[in-house]
C-alpha positions as CSV (number, residue, x, y, z in Angstrom):
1,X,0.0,0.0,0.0
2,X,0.9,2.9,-0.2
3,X,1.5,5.6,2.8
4,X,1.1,8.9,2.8
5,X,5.2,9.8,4.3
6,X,6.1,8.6,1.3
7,X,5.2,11.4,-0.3
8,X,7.7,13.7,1.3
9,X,10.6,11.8,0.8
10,X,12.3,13.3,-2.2
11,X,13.0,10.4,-4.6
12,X,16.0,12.5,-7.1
13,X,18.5,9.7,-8.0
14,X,21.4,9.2,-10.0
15,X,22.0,6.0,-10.8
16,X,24.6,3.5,-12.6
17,X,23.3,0.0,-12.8
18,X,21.6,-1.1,-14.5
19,X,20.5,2.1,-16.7
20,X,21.3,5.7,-16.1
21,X,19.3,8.6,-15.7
22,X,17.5,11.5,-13.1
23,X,14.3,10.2,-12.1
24,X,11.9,12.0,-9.2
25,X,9.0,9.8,-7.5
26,X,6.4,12.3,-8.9
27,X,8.4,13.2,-13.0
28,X,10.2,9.6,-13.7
29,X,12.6,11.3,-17.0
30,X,14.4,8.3,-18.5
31,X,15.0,7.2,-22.3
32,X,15.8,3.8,-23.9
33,X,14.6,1.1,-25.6
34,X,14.7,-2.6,-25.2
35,X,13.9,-5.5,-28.1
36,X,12.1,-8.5,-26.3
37,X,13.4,-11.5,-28.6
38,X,15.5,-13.0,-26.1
39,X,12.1,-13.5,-24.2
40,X,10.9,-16.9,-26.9
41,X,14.3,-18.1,-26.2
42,X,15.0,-17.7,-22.6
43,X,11.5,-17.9,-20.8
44,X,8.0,-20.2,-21.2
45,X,5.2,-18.0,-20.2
46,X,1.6,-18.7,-20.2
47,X,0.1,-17.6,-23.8
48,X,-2.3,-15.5,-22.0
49,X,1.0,-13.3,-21.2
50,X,2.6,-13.5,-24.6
51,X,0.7,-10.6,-26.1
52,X,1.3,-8.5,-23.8
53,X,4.6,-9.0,-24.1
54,X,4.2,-8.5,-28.0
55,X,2.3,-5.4,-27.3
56,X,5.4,-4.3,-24.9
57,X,8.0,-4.7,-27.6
58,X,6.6,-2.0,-29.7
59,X,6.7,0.3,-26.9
60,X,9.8,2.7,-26.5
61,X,10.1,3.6,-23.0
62,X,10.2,7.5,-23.0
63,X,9.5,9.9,-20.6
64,X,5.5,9.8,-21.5
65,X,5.0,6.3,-21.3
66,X,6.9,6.3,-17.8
67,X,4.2,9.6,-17.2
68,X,1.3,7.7,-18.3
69,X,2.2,4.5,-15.8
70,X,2.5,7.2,-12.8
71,X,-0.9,8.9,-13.7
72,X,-2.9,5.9,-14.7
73,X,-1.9,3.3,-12.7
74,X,-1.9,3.7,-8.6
75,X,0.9,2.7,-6.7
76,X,-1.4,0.8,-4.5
77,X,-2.6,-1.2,-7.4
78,X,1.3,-1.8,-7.8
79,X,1.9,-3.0,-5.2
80,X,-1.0,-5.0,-5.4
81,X,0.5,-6.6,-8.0
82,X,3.8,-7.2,-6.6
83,X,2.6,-8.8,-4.0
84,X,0.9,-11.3,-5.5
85,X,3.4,-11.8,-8.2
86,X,6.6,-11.7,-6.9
87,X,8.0,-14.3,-3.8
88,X,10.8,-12.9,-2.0
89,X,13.2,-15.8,-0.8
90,X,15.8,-15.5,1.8
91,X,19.0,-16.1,1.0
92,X,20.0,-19.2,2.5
93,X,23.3,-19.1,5.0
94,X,25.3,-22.3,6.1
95,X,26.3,-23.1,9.4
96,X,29.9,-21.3,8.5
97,X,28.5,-18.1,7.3
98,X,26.8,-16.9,10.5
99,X,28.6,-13.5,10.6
100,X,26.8,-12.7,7.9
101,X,23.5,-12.5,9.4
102,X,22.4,-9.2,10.2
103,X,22.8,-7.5,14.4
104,X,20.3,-5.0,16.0
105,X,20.6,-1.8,16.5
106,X,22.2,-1.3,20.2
107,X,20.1,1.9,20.5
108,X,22.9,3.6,23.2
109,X,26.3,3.8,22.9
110,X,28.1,1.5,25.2
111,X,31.3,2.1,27.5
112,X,34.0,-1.2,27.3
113,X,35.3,-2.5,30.0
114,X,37.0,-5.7,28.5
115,X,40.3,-4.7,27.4
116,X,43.0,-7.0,27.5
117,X,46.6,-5.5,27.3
118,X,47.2,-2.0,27.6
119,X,46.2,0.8,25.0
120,X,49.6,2.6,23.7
121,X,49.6,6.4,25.4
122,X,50.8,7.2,21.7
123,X,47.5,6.2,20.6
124,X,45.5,9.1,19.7
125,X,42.1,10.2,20.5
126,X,39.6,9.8,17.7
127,X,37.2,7.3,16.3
128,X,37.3,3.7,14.3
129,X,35.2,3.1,12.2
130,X,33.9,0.3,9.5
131,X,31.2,0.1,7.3
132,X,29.3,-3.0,6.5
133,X,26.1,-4.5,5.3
134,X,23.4,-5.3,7.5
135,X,20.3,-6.5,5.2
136,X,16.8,-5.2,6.6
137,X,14.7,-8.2,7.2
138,X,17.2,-10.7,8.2
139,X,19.0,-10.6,5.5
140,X,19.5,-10.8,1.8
141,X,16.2,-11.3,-0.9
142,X,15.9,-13.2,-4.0
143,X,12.5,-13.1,-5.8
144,X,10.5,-15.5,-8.0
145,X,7.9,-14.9,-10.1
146,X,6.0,-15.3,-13.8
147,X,9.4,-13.4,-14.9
148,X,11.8,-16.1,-13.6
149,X,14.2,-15.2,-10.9
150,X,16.3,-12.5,-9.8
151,X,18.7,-11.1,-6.5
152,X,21.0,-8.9,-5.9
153,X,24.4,-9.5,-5.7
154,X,26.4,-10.5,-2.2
155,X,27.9,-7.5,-1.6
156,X,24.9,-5.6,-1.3
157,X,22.6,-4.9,1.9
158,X,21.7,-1.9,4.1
159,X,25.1,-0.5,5.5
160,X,25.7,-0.5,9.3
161,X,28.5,1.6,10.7
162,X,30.3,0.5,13.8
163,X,32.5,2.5,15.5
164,X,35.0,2.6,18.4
165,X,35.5,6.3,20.5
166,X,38.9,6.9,21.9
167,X,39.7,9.2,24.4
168,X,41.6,9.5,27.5
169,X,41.7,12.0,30.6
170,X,44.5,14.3,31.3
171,X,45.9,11.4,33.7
172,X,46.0,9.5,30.3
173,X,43.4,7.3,31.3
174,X,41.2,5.5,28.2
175,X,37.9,5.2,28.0
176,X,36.4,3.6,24.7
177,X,33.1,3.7,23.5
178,X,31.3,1.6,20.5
179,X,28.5,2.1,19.0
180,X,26.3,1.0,15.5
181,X,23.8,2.0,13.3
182,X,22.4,1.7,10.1
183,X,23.2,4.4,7.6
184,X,19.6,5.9,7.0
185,X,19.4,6.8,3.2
186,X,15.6,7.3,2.0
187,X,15.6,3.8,0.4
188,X,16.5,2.6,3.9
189,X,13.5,5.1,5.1
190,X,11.2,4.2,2.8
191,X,11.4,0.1,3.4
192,X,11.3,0.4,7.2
193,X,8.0,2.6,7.1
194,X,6.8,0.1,5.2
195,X,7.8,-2.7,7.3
196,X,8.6,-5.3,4.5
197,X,10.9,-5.8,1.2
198,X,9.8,-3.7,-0.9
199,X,12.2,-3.2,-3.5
200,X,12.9,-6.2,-6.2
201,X,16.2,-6.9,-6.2
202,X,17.3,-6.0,-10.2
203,X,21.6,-6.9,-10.7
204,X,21.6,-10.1,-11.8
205,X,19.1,-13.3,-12.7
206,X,17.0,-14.0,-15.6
207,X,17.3,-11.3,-18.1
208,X,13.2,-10.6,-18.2
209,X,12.8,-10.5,-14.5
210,X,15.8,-8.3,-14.0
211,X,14.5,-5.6,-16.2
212,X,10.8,-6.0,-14.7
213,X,12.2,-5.7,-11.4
214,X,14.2,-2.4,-12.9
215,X,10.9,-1.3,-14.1
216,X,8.5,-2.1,-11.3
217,X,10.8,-0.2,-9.2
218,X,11.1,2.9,-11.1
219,X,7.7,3.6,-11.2
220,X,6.9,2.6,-7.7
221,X,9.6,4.7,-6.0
222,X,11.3,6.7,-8.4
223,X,14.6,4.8,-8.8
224,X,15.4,1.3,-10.1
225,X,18.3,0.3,-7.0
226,X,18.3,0.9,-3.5
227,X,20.9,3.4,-2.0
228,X,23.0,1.2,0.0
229,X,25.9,3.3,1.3
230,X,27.4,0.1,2.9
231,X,31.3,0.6,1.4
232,X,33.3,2.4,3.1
233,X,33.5,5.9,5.3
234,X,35.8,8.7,4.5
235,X,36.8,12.1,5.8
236,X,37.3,15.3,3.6
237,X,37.5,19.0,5.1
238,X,36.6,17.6,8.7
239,X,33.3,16.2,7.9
240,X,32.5,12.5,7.3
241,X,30.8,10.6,5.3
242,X,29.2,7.3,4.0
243,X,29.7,5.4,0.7
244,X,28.5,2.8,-1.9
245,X,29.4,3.8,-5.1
246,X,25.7,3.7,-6.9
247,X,24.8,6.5,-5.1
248,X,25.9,9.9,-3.6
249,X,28.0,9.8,0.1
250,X,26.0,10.3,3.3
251,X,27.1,13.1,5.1
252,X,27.7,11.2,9.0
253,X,27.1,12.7,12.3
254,X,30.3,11.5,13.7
255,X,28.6,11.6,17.2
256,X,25.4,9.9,17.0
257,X,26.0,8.3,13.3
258,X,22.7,9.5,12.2
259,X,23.0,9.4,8.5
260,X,22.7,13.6,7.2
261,X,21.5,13.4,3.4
262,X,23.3,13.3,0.4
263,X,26.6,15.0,-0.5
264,X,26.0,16.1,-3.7
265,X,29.3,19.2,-3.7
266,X,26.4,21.9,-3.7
267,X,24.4,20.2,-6.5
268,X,27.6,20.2,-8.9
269,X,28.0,16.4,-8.6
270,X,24.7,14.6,-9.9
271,X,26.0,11.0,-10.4
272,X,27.7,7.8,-8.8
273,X,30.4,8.0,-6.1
274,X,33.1,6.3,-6.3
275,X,33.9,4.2,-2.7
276,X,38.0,5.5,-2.8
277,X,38.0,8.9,-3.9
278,X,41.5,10.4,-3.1
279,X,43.2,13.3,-1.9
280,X,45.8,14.7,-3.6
281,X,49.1,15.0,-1.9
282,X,50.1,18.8,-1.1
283,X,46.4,20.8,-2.7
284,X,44.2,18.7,-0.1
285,X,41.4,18.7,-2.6
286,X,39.8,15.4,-3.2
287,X,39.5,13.1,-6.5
288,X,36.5,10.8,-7.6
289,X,34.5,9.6,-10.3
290,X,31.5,8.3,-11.0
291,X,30.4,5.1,-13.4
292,X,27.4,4.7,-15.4
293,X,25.8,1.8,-17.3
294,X,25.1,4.5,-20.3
295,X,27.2,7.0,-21.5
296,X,29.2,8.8,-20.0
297,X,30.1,5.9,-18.6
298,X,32.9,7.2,-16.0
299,X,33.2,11.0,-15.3
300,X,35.9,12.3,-12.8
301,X,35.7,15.1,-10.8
302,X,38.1,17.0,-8.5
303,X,36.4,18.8,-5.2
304,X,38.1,21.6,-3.4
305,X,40.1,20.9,-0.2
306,X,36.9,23.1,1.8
307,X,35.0,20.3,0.1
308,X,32.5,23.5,-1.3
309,X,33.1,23.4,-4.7
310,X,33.3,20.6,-7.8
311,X,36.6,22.9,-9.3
312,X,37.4,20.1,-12.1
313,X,34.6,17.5,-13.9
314,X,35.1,15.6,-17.0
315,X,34.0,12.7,-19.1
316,X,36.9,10.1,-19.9
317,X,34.6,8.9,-23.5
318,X,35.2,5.3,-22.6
319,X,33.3,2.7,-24.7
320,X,32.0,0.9,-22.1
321,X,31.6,1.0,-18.6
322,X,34.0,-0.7,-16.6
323,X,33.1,-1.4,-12.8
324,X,36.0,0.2,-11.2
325,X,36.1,0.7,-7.6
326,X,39.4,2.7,-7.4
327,X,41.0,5.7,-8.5
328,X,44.2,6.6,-7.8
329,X,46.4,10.1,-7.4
330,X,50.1,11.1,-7.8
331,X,51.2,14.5,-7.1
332,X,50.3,15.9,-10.7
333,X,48.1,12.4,-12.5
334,X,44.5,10.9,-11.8
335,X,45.4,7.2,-12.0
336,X,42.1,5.1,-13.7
337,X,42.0,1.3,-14.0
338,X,39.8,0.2,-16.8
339,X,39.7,-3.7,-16.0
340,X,37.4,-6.4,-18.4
341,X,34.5,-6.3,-15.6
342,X,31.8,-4.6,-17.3
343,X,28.2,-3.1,-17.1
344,X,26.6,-3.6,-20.0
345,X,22.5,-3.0,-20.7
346,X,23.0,-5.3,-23.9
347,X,23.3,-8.4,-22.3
348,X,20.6,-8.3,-20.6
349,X,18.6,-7.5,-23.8
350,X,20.7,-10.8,-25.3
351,X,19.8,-13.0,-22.4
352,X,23.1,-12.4,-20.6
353,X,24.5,-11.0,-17.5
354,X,24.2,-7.2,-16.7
355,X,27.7,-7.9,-14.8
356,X,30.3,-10.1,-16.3
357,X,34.2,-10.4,-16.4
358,X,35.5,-11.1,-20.0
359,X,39.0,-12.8,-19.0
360,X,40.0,-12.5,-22.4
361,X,39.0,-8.6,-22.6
362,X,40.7,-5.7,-22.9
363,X,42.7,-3.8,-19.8
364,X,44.5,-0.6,-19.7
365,X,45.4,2.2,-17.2
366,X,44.4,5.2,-17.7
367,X,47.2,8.2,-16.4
368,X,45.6,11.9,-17.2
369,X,46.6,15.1,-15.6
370,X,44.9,16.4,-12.6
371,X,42.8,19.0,-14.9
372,X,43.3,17.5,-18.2
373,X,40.9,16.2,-20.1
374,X,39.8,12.7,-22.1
375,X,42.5,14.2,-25.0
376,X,45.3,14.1,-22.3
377,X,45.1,10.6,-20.8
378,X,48.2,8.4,-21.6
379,X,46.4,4.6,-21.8
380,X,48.8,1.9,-21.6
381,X,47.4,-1.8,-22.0
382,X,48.2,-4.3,-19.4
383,X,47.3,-8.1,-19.2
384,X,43.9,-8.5,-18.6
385,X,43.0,-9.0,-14.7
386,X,40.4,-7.6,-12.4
387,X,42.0,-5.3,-9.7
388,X,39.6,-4.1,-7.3
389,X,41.8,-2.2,-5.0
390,X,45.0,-0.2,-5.2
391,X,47.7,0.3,-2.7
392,X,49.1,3.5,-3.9
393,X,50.6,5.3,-6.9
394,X,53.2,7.3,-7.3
395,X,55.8,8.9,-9.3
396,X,59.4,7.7,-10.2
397,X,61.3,9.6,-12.4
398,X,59.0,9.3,-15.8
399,X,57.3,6.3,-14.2
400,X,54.2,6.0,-12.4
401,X,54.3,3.3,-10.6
402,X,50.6,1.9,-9.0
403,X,50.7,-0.6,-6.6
404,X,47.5,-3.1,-6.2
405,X,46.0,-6.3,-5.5
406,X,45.1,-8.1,-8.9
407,X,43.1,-11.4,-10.2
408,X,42.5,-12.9,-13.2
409,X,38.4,-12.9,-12.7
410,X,35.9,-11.8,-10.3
411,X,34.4,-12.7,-7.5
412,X,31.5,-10.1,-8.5
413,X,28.9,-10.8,-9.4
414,X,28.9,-13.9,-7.5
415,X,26.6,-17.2,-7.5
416,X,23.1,-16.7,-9.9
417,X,20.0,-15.9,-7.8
418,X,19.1,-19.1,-6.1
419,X,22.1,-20.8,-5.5
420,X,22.5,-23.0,-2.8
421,X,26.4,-23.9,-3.6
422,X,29.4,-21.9,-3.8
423,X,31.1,-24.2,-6.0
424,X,32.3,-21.6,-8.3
425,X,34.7,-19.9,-5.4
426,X,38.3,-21.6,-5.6
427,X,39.0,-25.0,-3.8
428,X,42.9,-24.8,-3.8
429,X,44.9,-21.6,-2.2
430,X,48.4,-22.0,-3.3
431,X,49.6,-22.5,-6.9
432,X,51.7,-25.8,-7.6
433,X,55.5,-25.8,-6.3
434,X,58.6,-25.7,-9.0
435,X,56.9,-23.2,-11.6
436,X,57.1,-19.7,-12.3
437,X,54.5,-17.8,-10.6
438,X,52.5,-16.6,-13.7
439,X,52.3,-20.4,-15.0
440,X,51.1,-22.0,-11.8
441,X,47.3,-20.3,-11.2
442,X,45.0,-22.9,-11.8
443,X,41.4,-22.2,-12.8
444,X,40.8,-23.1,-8.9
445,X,42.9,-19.9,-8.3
446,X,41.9,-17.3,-10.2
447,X,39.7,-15.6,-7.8
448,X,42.2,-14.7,-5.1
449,X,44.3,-11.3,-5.4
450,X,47.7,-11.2,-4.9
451,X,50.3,-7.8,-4.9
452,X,51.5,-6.6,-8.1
453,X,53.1,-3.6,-9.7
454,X,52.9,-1.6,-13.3
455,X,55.1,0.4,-14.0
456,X,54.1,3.2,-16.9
457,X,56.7,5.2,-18.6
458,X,54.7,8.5,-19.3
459,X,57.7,9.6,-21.9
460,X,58.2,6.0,-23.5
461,X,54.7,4.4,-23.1
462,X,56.6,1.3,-22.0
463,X,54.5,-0.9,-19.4
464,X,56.5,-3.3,-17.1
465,X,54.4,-5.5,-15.0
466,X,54.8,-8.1,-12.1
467,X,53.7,-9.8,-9.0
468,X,55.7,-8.6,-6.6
469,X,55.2,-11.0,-4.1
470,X,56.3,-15.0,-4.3
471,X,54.3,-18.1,-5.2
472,X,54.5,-19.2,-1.5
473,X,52.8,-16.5,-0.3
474,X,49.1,-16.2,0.9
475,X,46.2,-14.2,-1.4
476,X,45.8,-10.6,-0.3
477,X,43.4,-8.0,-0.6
478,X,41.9,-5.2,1.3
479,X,45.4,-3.0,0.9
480,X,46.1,0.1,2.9
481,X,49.0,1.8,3.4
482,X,50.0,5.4,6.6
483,X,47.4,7.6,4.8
484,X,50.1,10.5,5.2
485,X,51.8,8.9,2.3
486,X,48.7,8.6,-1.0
487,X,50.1,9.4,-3.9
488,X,54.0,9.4,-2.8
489,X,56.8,7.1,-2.9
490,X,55.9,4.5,0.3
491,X,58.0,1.6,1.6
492,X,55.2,0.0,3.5
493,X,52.0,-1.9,2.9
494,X,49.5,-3.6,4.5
495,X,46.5,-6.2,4.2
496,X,44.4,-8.6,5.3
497,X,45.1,-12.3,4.4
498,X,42.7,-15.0,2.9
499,X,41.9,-17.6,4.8
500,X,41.4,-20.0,1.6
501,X,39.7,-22.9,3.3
502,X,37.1,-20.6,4.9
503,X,36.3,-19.0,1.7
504,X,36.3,-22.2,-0.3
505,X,34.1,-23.6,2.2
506,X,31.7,-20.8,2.7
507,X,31.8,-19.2,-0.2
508,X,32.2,-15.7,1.0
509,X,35.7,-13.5,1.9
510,X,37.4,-14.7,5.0
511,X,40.6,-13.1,6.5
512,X,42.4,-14.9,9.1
513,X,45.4,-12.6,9.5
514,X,47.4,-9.3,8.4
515,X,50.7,-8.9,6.5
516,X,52.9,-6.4,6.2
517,X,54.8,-5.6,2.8
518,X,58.3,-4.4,2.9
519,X,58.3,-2.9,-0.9
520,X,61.9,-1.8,-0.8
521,X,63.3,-4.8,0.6
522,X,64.0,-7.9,-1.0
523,X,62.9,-11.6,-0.7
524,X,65.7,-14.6,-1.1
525,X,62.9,-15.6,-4.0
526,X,63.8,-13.8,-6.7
527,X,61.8,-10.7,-7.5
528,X,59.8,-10.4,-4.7
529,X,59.7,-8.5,-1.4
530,X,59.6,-9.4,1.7
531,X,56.4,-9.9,3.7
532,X,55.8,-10.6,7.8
533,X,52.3,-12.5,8.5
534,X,50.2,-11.5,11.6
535,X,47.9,-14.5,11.6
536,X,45.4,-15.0,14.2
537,X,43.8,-17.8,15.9
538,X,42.0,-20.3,14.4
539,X,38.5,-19.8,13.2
540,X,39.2,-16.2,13.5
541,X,38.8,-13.4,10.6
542,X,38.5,-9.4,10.7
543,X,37.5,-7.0,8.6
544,X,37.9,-3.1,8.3
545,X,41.4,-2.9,8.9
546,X,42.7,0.7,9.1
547,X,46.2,1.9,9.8
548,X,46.4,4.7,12.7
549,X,49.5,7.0,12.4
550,X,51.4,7.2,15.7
551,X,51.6,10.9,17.5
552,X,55.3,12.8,16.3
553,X,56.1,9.4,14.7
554,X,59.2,10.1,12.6
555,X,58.6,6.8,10.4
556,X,56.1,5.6,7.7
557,X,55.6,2.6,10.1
558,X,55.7,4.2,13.2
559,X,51.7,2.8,14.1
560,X,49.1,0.6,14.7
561,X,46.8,-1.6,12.6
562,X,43.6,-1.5,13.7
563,X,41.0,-3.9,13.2
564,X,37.6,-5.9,14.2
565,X,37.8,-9.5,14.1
566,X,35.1,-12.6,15.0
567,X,35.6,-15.6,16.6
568,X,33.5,-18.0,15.2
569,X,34.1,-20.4,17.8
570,X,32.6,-18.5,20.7
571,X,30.7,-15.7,18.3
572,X,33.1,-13.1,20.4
573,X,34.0,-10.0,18.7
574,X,36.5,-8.1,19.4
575,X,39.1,-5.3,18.0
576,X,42.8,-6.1,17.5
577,X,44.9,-3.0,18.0
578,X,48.6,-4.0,16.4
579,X,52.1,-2.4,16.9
580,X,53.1,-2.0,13.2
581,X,56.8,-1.7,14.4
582,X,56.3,-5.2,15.7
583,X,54.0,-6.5,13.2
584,X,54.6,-10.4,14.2
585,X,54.1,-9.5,17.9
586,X,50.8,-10.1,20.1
587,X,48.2,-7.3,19.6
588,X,49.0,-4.8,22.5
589,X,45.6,-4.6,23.2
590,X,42.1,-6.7,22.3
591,X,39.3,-4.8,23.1
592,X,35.8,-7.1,23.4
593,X,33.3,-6.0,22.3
594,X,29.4,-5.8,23.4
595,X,27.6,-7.4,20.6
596,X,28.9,-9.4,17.5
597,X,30.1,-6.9,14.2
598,X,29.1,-8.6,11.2
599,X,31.4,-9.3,8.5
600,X,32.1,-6.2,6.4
601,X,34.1,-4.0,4.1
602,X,36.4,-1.2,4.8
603,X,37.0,0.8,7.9
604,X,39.5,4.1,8.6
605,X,40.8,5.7,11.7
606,X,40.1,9.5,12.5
607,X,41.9,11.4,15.3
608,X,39.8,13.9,16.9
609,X,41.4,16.9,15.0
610,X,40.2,15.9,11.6
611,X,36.7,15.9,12.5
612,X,35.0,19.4,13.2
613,X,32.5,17.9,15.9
614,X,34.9,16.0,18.5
């Protein structure tokens, strides 16, 4: 049904997957149009439904048809419709994946008392925090219907941000304080007044129910996706904020975590967010971009360092869109990484997958000048891989070197709608002894990242590429390096370790330890650096890690790794704070925590003088 609140909450959207456009709940504005052929092929409906369906494929779906929905057909009929139609499912969860289910609110922040070792007095005041889905009702939805199936894809469900407050007396005595909430955007709004799923889920499944789903939801609430914001959190010009990248950044209240409304740079920035946007190194001001499943596919943008004003915004005028999650900075280049995972609208119109990694595809890196434009990027191909995640990038002489954690495929989108197997995550961890490291990555191995560097010769165009760490070593992802030192010449890196039973077993990302990356020191194997391993005890796995930057350290390392970790054992959950100077050490101090922190994605550290309201 429909309820009156509704109509107050403004439904303007920007969207990327799977079509792009500005729609409002009251004037839907969207052009395209669709050739249902796949339909006889892919799909047995009833022939009372076929001519509809016939009648549908002469439609173009323009702004007046979209019009004529909204004004002739009531959103309570709608829903009507929906209800009866369309089954929402539960996504199963084995007995291993029971961090994964959602947590409650806790409603007031609580004061720990259960800390175990001793906080460093170099530690400084400020707030942890991580960002992490938390699914409203229980947890992920598929749907069936007359349409087939379709779901969203794992990495999706409402975002929850936990956070840990530090502080300490002036007899330097701690006292730290968690809390959690979820990140209110006015998808999140809208479904909890309603008190039920509301939106279909409309990534991936059978091509005719994802675009019905797309549909249904367009003209029911004014935008095809919910806003998730469930990424990552970031800090620009003391203020912090939210992300998923198919939406805008939620302005946070760092005190209560109440979720302020969209950051859209005073109305210049109208699209997609990227999850990593970057500062640069000496202007402060702040790099992202934004993807689209029509063109432009990917725009960049460059925000002053007040965060007021959107001083630099272009269009790249790639071909496609590429689902990249990263962008990188130097001191005078945007970085881009245009990787064979791809959104493309034509697949679905074929009977294929919205998202898809070509392995054989195309893959480049993009290097432009911080205000140049699509004329002034220097491409240079690489082997194809998907590289979600960058350590850094910087400059070395006419190189820019850019630091990562690549695959060859993708563990998005995940298992088809439905699935109740997770065969197609990797079995085997380790590549087979006695041959070179590119040679030995089974098809059982594809999916786990591992360190590598390009380097790209802005004057020659050369490209030299390798995997910087040994074929002994563990899969990595999740890198993060002392923040002071984005977009310049590092030494250090860190990140969290696969656990490659856990995942092959439960079918989702597990980290059972940390490792540190030495990039300027060499291994005995030959070409690769040396790495320490934190790894914790068994059946234990974290998420978020951050690095915190030590007060008047004169070192890049001079620090802490800080990080939330579950024990799946007892369901305790706790945060690891760990001396980066003396990386293979115990943690100096495990903090336990009051309820359990669901696995998640990426957290950051924020002393108190970066943020304008601590």
């Amino acid at each position: 049904m429909c309820f009156p609140e509704e109509k107050e909450i403004k439904m303007a959207c920007y969207y990327y997957v799977p079509f792009q456009g500005h729609c409002s709940f009251r004037n839907p504005t969207l052009s395209f149009s669709l050739n249902f052929n796949f339909i006889n092929t892919t799909h047995h409906l009833a022939s009372s439904f076929k001519p509809f369906l016939r009648e549908l494929e002469q439609h173009v779906f323009r702004v007046d048809v979209l019009k004529a929905a909204m004004k002739n057909t009531s959103v309570k009929l709608l829903d009507a419709f929906v209800d009866s139609a369309f089954q929402f499912v539960d996504y199963p969860l084995n007995p291993s994946q029971t961090n994964a289910a959602p947590v409650d609110e806790i409603k007031e922040a609580a004061v720990i008392t259960n800390i175990h070792g001793d906080i460093p007095s170099e530690f400084p005041q400020g707030i942890y925090i991580r960002n992490g889905p938390n699914p409203l009702f229980g947890g992920l939805k598929s749907t069936k219907s007359v349409f087939g199936e379709s779901g969203p894809i794992w990495v999706e469900g409402e975002g929850m941000l936990h956070a840990l407050y530090f502080s300490k007396d002036i007899n330097g005595n701690w006292t730290v304080v968690y809390n959690n909430r979820h990140v209110e955007t006015d998808t999140f709004k809208l479904e909890k007044l309603r008190n039920k799923p509301s939106f279909l889920p409309a990534i991936q499944g059978d091509p005719l129910a994802v675009f019905t789903s797309f549909l249904l939801n367009l003209v029911r609430f004014g935008k095809p996706l919910k806003n998730i914001s469930n990424t990552n959190v970031f800090e620009h010009s003391g203020k912090l904020y939210s992300i998923a990248e198919n939406n805008l950044p939620q302005e946070i209240d760092v005190l209560t975590l109440e979720a302020l409304g969209d950051w859209d740079v005073n109305g210049a920035w109208n699209r997609s967010f990227t999850a990593h946007p970057k500062r640069v190194p000496g202007t402060g001001e702040l790099v992202t971009m934004g993807i689209a499943a029509t063109k432009p596919f990917v725009e960049v943008g460059v925000i002053s360092a007040d965060g007021k004003e959107l001083v630099h915004k272009l269009d790249l005028k790639l071909d496609r869109c590429p689902l990249c999650h990263e962008v990188g900075v130097t001191k005078r280049y945007i970085v881009f990484m245009d990787c064979p995972l791809t959104v493309d609208v034509n697949r679905i119109i074929h009977g294929g997958k919205l998202i898809k990694y070509e392995s054989e595809g195309n893959a480049r890196i993009g290097i432009m000048p911080c205000y140049g434009d699509a004329g002034s990027i220097h491409w240079f191909k690489v082997k194809p891989n998907c590289t979600f995640h960058i350590f850094n990038c910087f400059e070395d002489g006419d190189e820019v070197v850019v630091w990562g954690c690549r695959a060859l495929a993708s563990a998005i989108p995940g298992p088809d709608p439905g699935s109740k197997e997770f065969a197609w995550f990797p079995t085997k961890s380790k590549p087979a002894p006695g041959k070179p490291f590119e040679d030995a990555i089974s098809e059982d191995q594809l999916l786990f990242h591992r360190p590598y560097e390009w380097r790209l010769n802005v004057r020659t165009g050369d490209v030299k590429e390798r995997n910087v760490i040994g074929a002994n070593n563990f899969p990595m992802e999740f890198p993060i390096i002392n923040g002071a030192f984005t977009g310049l010449k590092n030494k250090y890196g860190y990140t969290q370790v696969c656990h490659c039973d856990s995942i092959s077993s439960t079918g989702m990302g597990r980290f059972g330890g940390l490792a540190k990356l030495f990039f300027e020191e060499q291994n005995t194997e030959e070409g690769s650096i040396k790495v320490e391993y934190h790894m914790f005890e068994r059946n234990t796995y974290c998420s978020g890690a951050a690095f915190v930057r030590k007060e008047g350290g004169a070192e890049e390392d001079d620090g802490w790794i800080i990080t939330f970790v579950h024990h799946e054992d007892t369901n305790i959950c706790q945060a690891y704070i760990i001396d980066t100077k003396n990386f293979l050490n115990e943690p100096v101090a495990k903090i336990t925590l009051p309820c359990r922190v669901p696995d998640g994605f990426h957290g950051a550290f924020m002393p108190n003088q970066l943020l304008n309201k601590i």
